[in-house]
C-alpha positions in Angstrom: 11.9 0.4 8.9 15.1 0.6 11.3 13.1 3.7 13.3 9.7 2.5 13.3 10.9 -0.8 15.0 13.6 1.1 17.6 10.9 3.7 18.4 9.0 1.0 20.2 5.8 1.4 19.0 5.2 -2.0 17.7 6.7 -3.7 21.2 4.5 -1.8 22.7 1.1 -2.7 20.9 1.8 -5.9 21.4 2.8 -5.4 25.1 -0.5 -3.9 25.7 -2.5 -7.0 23.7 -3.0 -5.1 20.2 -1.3 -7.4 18.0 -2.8 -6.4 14.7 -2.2 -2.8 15.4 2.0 -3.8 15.5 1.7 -6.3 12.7 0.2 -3.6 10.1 2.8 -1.7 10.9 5.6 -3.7 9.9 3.5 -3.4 6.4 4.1 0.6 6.2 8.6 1.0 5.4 7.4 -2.0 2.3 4.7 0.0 0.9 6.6 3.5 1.0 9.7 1.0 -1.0 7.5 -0.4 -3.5 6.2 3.2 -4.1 9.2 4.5 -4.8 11.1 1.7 -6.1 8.1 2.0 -8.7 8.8 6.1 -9.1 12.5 5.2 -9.5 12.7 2.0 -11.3 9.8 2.7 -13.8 11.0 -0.3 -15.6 11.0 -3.3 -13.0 7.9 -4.9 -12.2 9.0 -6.6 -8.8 8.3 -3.0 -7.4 4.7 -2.7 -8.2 4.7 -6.6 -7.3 5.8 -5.5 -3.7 4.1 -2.4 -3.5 0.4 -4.4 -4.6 1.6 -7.1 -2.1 2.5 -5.1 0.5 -0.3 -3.0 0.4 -2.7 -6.2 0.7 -1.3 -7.6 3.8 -1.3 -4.0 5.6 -5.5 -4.1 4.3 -5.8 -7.4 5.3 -3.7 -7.2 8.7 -6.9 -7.2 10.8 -6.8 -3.0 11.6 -7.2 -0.3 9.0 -5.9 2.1 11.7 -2.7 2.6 9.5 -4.0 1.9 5.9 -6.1 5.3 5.9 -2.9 7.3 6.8 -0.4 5.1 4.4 -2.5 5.6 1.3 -2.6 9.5 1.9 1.2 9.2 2.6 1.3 7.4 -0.8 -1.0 9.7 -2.8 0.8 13.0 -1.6 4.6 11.8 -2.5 3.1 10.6 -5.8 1.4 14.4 -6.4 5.1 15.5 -5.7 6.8 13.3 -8.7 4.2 13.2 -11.0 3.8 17.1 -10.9 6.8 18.5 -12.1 8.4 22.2 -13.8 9.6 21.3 -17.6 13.1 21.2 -18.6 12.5 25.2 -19.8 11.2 25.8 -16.7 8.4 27.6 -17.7 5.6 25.1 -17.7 4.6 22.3 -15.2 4.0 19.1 -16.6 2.8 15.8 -15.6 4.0 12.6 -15.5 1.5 10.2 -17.1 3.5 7.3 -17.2 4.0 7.6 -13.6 0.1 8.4 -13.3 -0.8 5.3 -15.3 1.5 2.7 -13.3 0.0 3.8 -10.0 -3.5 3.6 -11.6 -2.8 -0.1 -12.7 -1.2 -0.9 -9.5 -4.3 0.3 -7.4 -6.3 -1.6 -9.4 -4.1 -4.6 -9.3 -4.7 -3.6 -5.3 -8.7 -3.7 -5.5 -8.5 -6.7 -7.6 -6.4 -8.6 -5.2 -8.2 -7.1 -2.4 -11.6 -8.3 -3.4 -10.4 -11.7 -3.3 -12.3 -11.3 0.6 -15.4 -10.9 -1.4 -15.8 -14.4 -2.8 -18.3 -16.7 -1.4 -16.6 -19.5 0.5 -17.2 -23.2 -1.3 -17.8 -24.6 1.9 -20.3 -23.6 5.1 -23.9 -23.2 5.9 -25.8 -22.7 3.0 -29.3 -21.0 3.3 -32.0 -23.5 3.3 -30.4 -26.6 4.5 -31.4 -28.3 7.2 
């Protein structure tokens, strides 16, 4: 987080009037520690709580130019630890667990993220005059 705000890429976007393009990128160091917070810390839920979370705001940030790149980012480091050699050595095996709580977090993700789908109570309705 420390590098992506000294490198002076977010002052920048917002110095050249792309404001959503710096604020989704403040959303990128907390979805990369909710990933591995949930790869570490299999146990504690507050990890796929800011991993869900964070990912939503980054989608909903008003740019997808960095949410395209992050899930790849995410998908790769989660090929890495879920695909590992046994303790023999003589066989890879896979992590199901790990598979399992990245499934239910991404669709924790697309629940959350469909939200934007609902029909608003209130506005013009078809048909009224």
């Amino acid at each position: 987080g420390l590098l992506l705000g000294a490198s002076g890429s977010m002052a920048g976007a917002i110095g050249m009037g792309f404001y959503q393009m710096s604020l989704s990128q403040a959303y990128v160091p907390w979805v990369y520690a909710g990933l591995l917070g949930m790869i570490y810390r299999p146990h504690q839920r507050r990890m796929v709580a800011l991993l869900v979370i964070a990912a939503t705001l980054l989608i909903f940030a008003g740019t997808f130019w960095y949410a395209l790149p992050t899930a790849l980012g995410c998908g790769l480091l989660v090929a890495f630890y879920a695909i590992r050699r046994s303790a023999t050595g003589m066989r890879w095996t896979v992590d199901r667990a790990l598979l399992l709580r990245v499934a239910l977090a991404g669709g924790l993700l697309i629940g959350i993220a469909a939200v934007r789908l609902l029909p608003a109570p209130f506005g013009r309705r078809s048909g009224s005059s």
